[in-house]
N, C-alpha and C positions, 0 to 999 in steps of 0.2 A: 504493500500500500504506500501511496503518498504520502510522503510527513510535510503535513503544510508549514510544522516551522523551517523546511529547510531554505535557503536564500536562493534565489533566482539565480541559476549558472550564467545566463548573457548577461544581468545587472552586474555579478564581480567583472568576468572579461571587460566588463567596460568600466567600471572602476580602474580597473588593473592598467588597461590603456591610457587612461588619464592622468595616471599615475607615474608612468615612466613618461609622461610630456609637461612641460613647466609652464607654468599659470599661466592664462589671459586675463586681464581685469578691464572689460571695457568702459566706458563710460559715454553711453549715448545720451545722446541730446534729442530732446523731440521735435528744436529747430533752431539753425544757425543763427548763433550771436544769446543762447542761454549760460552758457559758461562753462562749458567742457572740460576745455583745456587749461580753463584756469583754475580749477577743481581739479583736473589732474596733475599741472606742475603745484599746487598747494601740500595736495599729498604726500606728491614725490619728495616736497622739503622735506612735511614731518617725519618720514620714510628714512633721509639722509639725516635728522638732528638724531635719529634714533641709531646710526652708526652703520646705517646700509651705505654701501656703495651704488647710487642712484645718479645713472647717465641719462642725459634726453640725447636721444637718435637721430629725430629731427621734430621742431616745432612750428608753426606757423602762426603767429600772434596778429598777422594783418593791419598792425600799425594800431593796434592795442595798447595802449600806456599800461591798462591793469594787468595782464597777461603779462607785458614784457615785465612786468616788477615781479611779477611770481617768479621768476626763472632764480634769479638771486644769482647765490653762489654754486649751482648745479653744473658740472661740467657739460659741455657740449660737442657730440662727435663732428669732425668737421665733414662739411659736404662732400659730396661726390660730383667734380664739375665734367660736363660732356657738350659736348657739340650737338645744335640738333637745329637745325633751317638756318642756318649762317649767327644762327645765336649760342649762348654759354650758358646753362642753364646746371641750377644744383639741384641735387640729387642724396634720398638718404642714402647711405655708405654702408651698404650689408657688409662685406669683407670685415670695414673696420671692428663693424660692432660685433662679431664675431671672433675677432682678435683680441679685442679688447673683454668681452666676456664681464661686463658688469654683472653686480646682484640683483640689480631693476634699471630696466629701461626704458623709457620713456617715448613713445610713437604717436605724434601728432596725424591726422587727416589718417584713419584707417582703408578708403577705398579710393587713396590717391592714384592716378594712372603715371606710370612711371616712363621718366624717355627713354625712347627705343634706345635700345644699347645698353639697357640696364641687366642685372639678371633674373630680374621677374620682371611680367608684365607691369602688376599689380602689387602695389604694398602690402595689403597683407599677406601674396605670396611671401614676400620676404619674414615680415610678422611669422608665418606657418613656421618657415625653415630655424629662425631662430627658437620657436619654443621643442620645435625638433633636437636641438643643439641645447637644451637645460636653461636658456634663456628666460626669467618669468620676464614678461611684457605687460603695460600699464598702457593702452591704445584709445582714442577717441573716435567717435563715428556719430552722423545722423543720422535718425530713423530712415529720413527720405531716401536714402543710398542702399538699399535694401532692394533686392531686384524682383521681390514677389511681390514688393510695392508700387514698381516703378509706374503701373497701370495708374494706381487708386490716385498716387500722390499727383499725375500728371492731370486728371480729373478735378481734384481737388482743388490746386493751387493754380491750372491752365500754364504750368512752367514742367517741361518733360527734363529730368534729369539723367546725364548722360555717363556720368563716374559710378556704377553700382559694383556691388559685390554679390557672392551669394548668399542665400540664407544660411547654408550650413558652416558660416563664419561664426557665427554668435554660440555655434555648438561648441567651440575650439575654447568659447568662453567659461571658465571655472565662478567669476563673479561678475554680474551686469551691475552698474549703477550708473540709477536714471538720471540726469541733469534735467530738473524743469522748475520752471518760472509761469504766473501767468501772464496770459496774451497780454492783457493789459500794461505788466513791465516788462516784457520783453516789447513791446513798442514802445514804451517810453525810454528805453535804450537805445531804440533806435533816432526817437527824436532828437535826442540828446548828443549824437554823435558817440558810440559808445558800439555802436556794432560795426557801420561803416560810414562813410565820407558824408557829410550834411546833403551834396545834389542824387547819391547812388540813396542814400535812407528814403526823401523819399518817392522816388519810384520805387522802392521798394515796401514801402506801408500802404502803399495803394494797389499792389500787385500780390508777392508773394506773402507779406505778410499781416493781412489779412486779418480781423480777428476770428473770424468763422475757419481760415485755415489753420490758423495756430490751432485753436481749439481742436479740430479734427486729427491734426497730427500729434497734439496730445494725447487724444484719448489712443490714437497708433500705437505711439510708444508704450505707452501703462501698457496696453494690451498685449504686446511684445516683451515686456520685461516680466508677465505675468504668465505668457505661457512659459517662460523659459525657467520661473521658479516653480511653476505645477510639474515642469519634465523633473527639474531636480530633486521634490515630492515624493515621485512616483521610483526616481532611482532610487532613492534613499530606500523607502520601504519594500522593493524587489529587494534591496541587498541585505538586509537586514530581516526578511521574513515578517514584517509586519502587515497582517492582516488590514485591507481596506476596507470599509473604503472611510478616510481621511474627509472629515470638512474644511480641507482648506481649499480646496477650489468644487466645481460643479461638472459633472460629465452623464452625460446621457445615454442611454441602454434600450434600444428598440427591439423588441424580438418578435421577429416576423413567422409567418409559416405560409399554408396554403388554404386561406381563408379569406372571406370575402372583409375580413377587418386590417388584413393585413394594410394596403395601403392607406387608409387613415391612421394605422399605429405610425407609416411612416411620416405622414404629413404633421402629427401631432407632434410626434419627436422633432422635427424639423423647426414647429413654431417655440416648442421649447427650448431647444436647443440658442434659436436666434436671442430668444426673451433673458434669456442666462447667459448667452456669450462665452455658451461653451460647446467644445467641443462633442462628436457624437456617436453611437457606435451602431449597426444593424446585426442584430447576429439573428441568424437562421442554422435551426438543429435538425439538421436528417435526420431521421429513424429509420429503422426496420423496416417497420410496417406499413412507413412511406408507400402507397403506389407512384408509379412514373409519370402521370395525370398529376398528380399533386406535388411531387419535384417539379414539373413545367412549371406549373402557378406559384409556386413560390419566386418564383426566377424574375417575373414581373415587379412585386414591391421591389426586390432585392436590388434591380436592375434602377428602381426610382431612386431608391436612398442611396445609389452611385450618384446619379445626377444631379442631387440634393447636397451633395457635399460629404456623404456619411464613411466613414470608413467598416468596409464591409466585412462580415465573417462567418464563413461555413463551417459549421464542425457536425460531426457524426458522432450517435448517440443514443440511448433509450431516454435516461431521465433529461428533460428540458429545462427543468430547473436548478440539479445540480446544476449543470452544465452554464447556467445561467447567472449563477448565483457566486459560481468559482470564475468566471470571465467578469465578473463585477468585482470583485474586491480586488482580483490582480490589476484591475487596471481603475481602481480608484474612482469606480462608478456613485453616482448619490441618486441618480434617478431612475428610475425603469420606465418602459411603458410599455403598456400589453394589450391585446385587445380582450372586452368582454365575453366570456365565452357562450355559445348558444346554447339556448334551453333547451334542457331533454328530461323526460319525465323520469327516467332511471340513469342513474351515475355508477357506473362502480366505484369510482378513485377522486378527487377532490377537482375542478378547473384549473388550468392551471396558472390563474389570478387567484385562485384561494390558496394554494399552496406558496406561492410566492409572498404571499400577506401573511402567513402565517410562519414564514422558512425566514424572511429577508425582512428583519427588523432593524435590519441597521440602514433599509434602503426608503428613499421617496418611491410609492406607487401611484402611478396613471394608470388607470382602467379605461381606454377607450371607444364606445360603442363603437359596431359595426355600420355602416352608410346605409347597408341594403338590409331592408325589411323583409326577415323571414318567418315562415311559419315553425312551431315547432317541431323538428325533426320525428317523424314515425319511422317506425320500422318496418322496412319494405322488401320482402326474403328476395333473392336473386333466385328468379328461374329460369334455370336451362332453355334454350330454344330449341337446341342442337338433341336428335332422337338417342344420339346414343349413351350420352348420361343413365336417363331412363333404360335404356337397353341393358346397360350391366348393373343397373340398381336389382331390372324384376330377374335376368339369368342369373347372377348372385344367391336370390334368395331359392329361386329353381333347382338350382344344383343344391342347395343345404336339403330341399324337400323331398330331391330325387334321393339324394346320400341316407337319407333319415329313413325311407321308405325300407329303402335295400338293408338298412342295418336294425330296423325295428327289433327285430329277436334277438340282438346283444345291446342294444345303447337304450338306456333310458329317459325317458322325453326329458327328464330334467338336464341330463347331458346334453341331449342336441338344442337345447335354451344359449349352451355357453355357444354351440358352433354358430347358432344364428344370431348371436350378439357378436362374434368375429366377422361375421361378415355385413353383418351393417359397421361396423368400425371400420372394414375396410374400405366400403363403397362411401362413405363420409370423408372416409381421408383422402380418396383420388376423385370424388366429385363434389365434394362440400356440404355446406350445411343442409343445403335444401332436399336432397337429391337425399342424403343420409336421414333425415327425417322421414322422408315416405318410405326409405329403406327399414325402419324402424318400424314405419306401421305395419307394411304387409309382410314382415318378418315375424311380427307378432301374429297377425292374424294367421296365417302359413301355419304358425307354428300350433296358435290353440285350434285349428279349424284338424288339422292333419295328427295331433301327436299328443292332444290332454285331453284325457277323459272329462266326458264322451267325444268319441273321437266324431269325429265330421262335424261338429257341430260347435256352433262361436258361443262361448257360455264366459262368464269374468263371475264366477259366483265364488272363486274361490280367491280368499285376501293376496295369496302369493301371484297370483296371475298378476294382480293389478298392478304389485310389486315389483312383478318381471316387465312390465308395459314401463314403469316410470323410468326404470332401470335402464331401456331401453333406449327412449326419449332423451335421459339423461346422457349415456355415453354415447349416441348419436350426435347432440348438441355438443358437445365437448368435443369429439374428436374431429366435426366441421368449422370449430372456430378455429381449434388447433392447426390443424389441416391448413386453412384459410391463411392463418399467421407465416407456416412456413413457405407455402407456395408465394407470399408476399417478400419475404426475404430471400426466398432463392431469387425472385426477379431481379428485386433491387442486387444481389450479390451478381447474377450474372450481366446485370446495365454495367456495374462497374468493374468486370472484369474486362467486359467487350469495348470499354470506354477506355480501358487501359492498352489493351491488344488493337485498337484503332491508333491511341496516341505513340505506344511503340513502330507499327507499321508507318504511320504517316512519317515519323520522326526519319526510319530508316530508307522511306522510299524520298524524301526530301532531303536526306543527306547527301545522294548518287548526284544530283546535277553541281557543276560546277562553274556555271554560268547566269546570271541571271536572267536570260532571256530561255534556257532550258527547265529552271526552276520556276517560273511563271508559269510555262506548258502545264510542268509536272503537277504543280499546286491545280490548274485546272482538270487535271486528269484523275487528281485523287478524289475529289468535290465532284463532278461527274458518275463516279463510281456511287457514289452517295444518293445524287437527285439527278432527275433529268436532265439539268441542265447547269451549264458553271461556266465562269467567266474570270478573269484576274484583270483590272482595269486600274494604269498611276495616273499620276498630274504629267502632262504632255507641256509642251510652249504655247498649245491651243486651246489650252483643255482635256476633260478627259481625253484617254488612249485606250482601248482595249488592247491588249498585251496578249492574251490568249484564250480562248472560246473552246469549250467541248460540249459537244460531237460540235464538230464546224458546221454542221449542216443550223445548227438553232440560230441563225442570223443574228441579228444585229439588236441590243438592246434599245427598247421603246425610251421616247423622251421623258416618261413619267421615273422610270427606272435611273437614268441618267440623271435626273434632278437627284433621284433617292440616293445615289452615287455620289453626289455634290456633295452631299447634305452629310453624310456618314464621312468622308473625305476631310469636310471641314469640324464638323462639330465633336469626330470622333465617337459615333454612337450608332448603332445599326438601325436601318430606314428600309423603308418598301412593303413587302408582304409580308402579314402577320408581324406589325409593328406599330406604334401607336404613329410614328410619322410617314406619310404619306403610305399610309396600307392598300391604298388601290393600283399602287406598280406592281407590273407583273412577277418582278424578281426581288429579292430579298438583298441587302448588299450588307456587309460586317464590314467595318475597318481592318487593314492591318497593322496594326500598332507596335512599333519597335523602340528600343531608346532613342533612335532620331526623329522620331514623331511618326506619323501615319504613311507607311511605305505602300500603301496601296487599296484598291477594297477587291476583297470579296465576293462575289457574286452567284447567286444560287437562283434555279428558278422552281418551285413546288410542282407537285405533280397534279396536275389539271382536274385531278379527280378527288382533290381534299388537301387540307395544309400538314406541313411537317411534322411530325410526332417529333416527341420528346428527346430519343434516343439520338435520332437524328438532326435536328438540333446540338445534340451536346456534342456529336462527333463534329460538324462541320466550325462550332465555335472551337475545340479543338485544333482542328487541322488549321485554324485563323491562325491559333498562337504558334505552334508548328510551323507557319510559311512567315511569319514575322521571324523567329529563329534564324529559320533558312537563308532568310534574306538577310539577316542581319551578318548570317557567317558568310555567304559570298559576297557582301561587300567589305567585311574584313578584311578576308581573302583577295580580292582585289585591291586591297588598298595595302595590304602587305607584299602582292607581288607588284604592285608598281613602285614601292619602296624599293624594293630588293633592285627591281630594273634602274631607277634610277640612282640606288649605293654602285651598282655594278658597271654603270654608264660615266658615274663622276669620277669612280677609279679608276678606268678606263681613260679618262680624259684628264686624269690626272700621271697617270703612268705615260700616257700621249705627251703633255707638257712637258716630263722631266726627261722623258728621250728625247724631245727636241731641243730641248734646252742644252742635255748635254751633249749626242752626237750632232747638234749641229753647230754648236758654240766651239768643240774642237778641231774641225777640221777646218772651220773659220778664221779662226785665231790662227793657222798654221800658214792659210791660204795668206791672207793680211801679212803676217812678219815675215814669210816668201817675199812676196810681191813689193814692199817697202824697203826690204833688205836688195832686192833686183834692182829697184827703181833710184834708189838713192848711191849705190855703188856696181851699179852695171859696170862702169868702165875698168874699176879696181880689182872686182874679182876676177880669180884664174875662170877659162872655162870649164870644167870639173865643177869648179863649184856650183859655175852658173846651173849646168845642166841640171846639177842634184836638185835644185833647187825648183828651177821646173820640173823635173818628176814630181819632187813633195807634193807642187800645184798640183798636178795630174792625178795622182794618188789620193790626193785628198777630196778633188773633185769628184773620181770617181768614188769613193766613199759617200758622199754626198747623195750623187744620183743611186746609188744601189739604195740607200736607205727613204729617200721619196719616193725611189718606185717601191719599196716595200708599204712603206705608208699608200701608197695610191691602191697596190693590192689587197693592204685590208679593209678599204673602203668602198676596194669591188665586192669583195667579201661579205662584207658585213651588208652592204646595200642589195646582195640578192642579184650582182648584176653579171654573176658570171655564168656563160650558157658554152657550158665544152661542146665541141666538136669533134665527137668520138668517129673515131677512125683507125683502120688497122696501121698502125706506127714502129718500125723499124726500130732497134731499141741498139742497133751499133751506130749510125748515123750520130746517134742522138744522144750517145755518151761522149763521143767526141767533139759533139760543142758544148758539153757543159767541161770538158778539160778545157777547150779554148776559152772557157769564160772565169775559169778559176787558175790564175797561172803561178797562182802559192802552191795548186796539189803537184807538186813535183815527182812525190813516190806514191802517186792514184796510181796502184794496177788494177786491170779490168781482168772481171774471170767472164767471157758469156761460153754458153755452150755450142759445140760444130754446130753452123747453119744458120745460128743465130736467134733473136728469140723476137715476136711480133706479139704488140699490146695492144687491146683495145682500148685506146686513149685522147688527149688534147696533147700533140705535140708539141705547143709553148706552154700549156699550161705543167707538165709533165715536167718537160725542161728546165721550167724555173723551179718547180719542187725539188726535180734531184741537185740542181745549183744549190740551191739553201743547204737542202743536208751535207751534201760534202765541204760547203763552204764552213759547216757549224765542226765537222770533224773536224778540218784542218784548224779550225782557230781554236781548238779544246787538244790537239794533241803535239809532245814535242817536237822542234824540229827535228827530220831525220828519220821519226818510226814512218810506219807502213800505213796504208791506207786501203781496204781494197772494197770495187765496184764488182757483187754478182751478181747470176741472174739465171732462172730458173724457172723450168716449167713440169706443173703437176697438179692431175685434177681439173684440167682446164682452166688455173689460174698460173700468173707467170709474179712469182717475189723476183722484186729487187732489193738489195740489203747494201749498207756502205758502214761497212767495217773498221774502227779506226783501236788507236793503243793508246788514247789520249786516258785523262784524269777521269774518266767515266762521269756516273750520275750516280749522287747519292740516295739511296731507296725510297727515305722521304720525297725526294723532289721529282720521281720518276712519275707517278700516275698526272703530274701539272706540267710535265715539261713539252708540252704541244699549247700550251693558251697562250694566248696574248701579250705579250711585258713582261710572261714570267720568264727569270734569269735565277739558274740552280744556285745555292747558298756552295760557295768554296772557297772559304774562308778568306783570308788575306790578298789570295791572287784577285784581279780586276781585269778583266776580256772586255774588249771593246765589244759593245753588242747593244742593240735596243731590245732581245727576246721575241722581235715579230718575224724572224726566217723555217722556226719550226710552225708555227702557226699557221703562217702562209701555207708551206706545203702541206700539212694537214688538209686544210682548206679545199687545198687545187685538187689532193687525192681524193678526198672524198666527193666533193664535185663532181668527179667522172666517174665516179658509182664504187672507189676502192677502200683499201684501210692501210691504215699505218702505222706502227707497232715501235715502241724504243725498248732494248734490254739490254744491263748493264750490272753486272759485270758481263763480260765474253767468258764463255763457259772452255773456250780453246786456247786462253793465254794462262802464263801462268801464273802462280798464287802470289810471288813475293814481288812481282811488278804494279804496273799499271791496271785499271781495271777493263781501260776500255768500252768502247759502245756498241751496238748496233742496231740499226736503223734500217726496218723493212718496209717496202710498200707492196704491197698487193693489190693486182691489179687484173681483168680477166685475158685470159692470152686470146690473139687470135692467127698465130703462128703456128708451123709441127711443132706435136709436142713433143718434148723431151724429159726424161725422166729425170726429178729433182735428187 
């Protein structure tokens, strides 16, 4: 069992949290120019004469004489100066104050908007980080800057405020204290020059300050510092086990069901709720014995006291008023309200407004009549329509008369009494009440007409007969309510398995698409499955868009539907058919509601021969929340692969700029003190020299152009724009110009085989791939080793491999040594290279439909040297083959 003194586990966690973060103490103003900040630097003194170490962060006194005399002797962090539109502009200094680590500090203008270039947008970001950091903070803020106000306040005052914060700032707050004045002296401060400049005061008492607006944003404030001391109320006695409910504030308790009072209990609670200025709850209790007719009608009030404001709650359950009674004292309830229950001439068990009056004496009750005038309930047996109820009520008792006949000469009538009470118990519990009642009677007559002296004939003169009749009547009754009860509960158990086994299915059939233009189809194919007809319809540039329709053949929804569309779209509330707005559209539309607001609606159309049951209903609000999900994770999904493209794009262009920068800044600089050194002493130098010197240019030139054209061929590459010209290609031709284009491979030996070997390939684009790889061996292996070019045919495909005994590839760097910019880690040595020659020819090989392969160490050199590489491509032969 429960031990109600135990404390609420989420009330400590959240203690505990507040715990390891260091105090806020705000001090809101109800409206600018009441005395905030000179309330909080007065503090902050008595704070410092008391032997704290008490810094102001930043203050803003606005030419305040009272304010600047509070500061006193308080030290002050100096600003943070930045540039920002050709201006110098300060800024408070998070770093400092964080460096400096006082024991209180001091934060003027809590929802100041900071210059770009700062490291929060918004001040109390920075506020956040330092109480993150064990910093306590002392912060001032007005009401008006409050962003669930920024509506009320722009109403109110005709002045739209554009600095807000959120409301979950004030949660971060351990103490609020109110600063207020009334209107009357806060306008005489203003007349006075005491808030601002004698010509800005007044255009400002004729506009924003107002005495009807003070007043309204007074009563703002109170109302704000007061729900924030009921939240801390209510932690307090969560964490401490203390039973509510508490009179220190008022909260309201409506409990709804499937009854014709339900909606007046909502509306009652509602005008209560406004009259009290407090907060309100709806709770609705499933039972058992719920039918799925009366789970639907509940859903109606439920759905009202949503749009009333009410914070809603379903729980499952037999007793209603535990149930009722334990959600009121956890949450610091003082009021109920219930509706009156209807008259019936026999009660088993008490209303359950008497129960609650007689259970709930710590609570205010409302009893609210019902709107609709009814008579009192009779009772009206349910008959069967269907023949075969009756069919195995009278075969049941048939077979007990035929069995009884047969065994007359061993069973005694009084025995076959028990078999004919088994079997109206049984035909009660598989057909119900009614059905086992007449089972009862001619079970009885059967039995006295066939089997009790005198036999054939209907006599009750004896006390036990009557006895066996009542007996009869009686566990017939019992066993068809019983009966009744569980066939009740097996439905409602199998609505919410099926309701479970829907939300699973949908979950996992809305998981597969990866697109949201696949996932709209999907969401209408699942909803289709369901009703006739389904639709997924967003906001377009013009208006709605129908996005996807099943079966395609249901055309095009009507204009009544499309308003209902608008309406659900904007208001976020379902419209159309079977809805109180606009119920004469053909289709029924849900919103889909996600964290970013309404990502779409819904569309359903009923089936022409009667409206949606219950079940169905609950599935298709279901699959609502399911394609909000869905939708929510491929736009994730999308937003984290365009992330990744664009991390992957900037590195890319960032590895782009530091190759250019350095291979083309060196062979620059070589070309430049050539060409300076030639020009300024052409005539002095020997020729020897001169020449070297022009080769340098030449050499460096062509360094130059090899590494643009590799840059031009990653940008064929990568742009999609290279289209090979596969054709059978000679592959000895074709090694000999890539030796004439590489004139460092001096020890490239070629191995091909007799006759030669033919590629299905792009003979430039081939050419320039086996250039890069041999050009990458030679520049990775000593002068002097070996280098070899083979070439092989088997399988109908023809490898080329280039072999070299340079410094190899360390294992790490082997699966990345084909990307773009990447250059293997080898320690100290530095290879002139930009990393785009193995790419390239990746590129060009796979292009032409091949692959290319690097492995290193060489498995045929030996152990105490070099590791060596080698470098395959594969490509399809179209030459004789040759055995590899």
């Amino acid at each position: 069992m429960q031990d109600d003194r135990r404390p609420d586990p989420d009330a400590l966690a959240a203690a505990l949290a507040v715990a390891h973060r260091a105090p806020l103490r705000i001090f809101l103003g109800a409206a600018p120019g009441v005395g905030k900040t000179w309330e909080m630097l007065n503090a902050g003194r008595q704070r410092a004469a008391e032997g704290v170490d008490v810094v102001i962060g930043v203050v803003e006194t606005h030419g305040r004489a009272e304010t600047q005399a509070q500061i006193g002797a308080l030290p002050i962090l100096p600003a943070r100066r930045l540039a920002y539109r050709g201006q110098t502009l300060e800024e408070f200094d998070l770093a400092a104050a964080l460096a400096r680590r006082p024991q209180l500090l001091l934060v003027d203008e809590l929802a100041h908007t900071n210059v770009p270039g700062s490291t929060h947008a918004k001040r109390w970001e920075d506020v956040a980080e330092l109480l993150e950091a064990g910093i306590p903070v002392w912060a001032t803020l007005n009401v008006q800057h409050l962003e669930s106000l920024n509506d009320d306040v722009a109403r109110i005052t005709g002045v739209r405020v554009t600095e807000t914060l959120p409301d979950q700032v004030l949660e971060l707050a351990a103490e609020i204290e109110l600063i207020d004045i009334t209107p009357s002296e806060l306008r005489k401060r203003l007349t006075e020059g005491k808030v601002y400049r004698p010509e800005t005061a007044r255009r400002a008492l004729d506009a924003f300050f107002r005495e009807g607006n003070l007043t309204a944003l007074r009563e703002i404030a109170l109302r704000r510092v007061a729900q924030h001391v009921d939240a801390d109320v209510r932690d307090y006695m969560r964490a401490n086990a203390i039973k509510g409910p508490w009179p220190a504030g008022d909260r309201v308790l409506a409990l709804i069901g499937a009854d014709n009072a339900a909606e007046g209990v909502v509306r009652h609670a509602k005008q209560l709720a406004d009259a009290l200025r407090a907060p309100w709850i709806a709770l609705h209790v499933e039972r058992p014995k719920d039918s799925v007719s009366g789970l639907l009608k509940a859903q109606t009030p439920a759905a009202l006291a949503g749009r009333l404001g009410a914070e809603v709650e379903t729980q499952a359950g037999r007793d209603v008023v535990t149930i009722a009674l334990d959600l009121a004292a956890a949450r610091n309830v003082t009021q109920i309200v219930v509706g009156r229950p209807r008259p019936r001439r026999f009660r088993w068990k008490l209303p359950v407004a008497a129960q609650l009056l007689r259970q709930g004496a710590d609570f205010h009750l409302h009893v609210v009549p019902s709107t609709v005038q009814r008579s009192p309930r009779r009772f009206r047996p349910h008959v069967p329509t269907a023949p075969l109820p009756w069919a195995m009520a009278i075969g049941m008792i048939a077979a007990v008369v035929a069995a009884g006949e047969l065994c007359r000469p061993w069973v005694d009538h009084e025995a076959l009494g028990m078999v004919f009470l088994a079997a109206v118990m049984a035909v009660a519990a598989l057909q119900g009440l009614t059905v086992g009642l007449v089972a009862a009677a001619l079970g009885f007559v059967c039995w006295n007409f066939f089997f009790i002296p005198p036999l054939y004939q209907l006599t009750i003169d004896n006390p036990r007969d009557v006895i066996a009749l009542i007996v009869f009547a009686i566990v017939a009754a019992s066993s068809g309510v019983l009966a009744g009860r569980v066939r009740a509960e097996a439905v409602a158990a199998q609505g919410r398995i099926e309701g479970l086994r829907r939300i699973g299915l949908f979950s996992r059939r809305l998981g597969e698409p990866t697109t949201e233009e696949e996932l709209m189809i999907e969401i209408a194919q699942q909803a289709a499955a369901l009703v006739p007809a389904a639709a997924v319809l967003t906001e377009g540039p013009s208006g709605l868009v129908t996005r996807a329709i099943r079966p395609e053949t249901s055309g095009r929804l009507d204009e009544g539907s499309l308003a209902a569309a608008r309406w659900a779209l904007s208001r976020q509330e379902e419209a159309g058919a079977g809805t109180p707005t606009l119920p004469s559209a053909a289709w029924r539309l849900l919103p889909i509601r996600t964290a970013r607001g309404v990502a779409g609606v819904l569309g359903i159309r009923p089936p022409e021969d009667g409206g949606l049951s219950g079940p169905t209903l609950q599935a298709v609000a279901a699959l609502a929340d399911q394609a909000a999900v869905a939708l929510e994770r491929v736009h994730l999904s999308g937003e984290a692969a365009r992330g990744a493209a664009l991390s992957e794009t900037q590195a890319l262009r960032t590895a782009l700029l530091n190759s250019l920068s350095h291979d083309l800044r060196t062979p620059l600089t070589a070309i430049r003190g050539a060409a300076e050194t030639l020009r300024a002493a052409w005539a002095q130098l020997p020729d020897e020299t001169r020449a070297d010197l022009l080769a340098s240019i030449e050499e460096d030139v062509g360094r130059m152009t090899r590494f643009l054209g590799n840059i031009m061929d990653l940008t064929r590459l990568e742009g999609g724009d290279i289209a090979p010209r596969l054709m059978p290609v000679p592959l000895g031709p074709l090694v000999e110009a890539v030796v004439a284009r590489v004139p460092e491979a001096l020890h490239l030996a070629v191995s091909l085989p007799e006759g030669g070997v033919t590629v299905k390939a792009d003979a430039g684009l081939l050419e320039q791939a086996l250039t890069n790889i041999v050009e990458n061996a030679v520049k990775y292996s000593p002068v002097g080793t070996g280098i070899v070019l083979r070439a092989a045919v088997g399988d109908g495909m023809a490898r080329i491999s280039v072999a070299d005994e340079g410094i190899g590839i360390p294992p790490e760097d082997l699966p990345n040594i084909f990307d773009s910019f990447y250059r293997a880690r080898r320690g100290d040595r530095v290879v002139p290279g930009t990393g785009l020659g193995l790419a390239i020819a990746r590129g060009f090989v796979q292009a032409m439909g091949g692959t290319i392969t690097a492995k290193s160490p060489r498995d045929d050199l030996a152990r105490d040297g070099l590791p060596g590489t080698i470098i395959t491509i594969t490509l399809p032969a179209a030459g004789p083959l040759v055995a590899a």
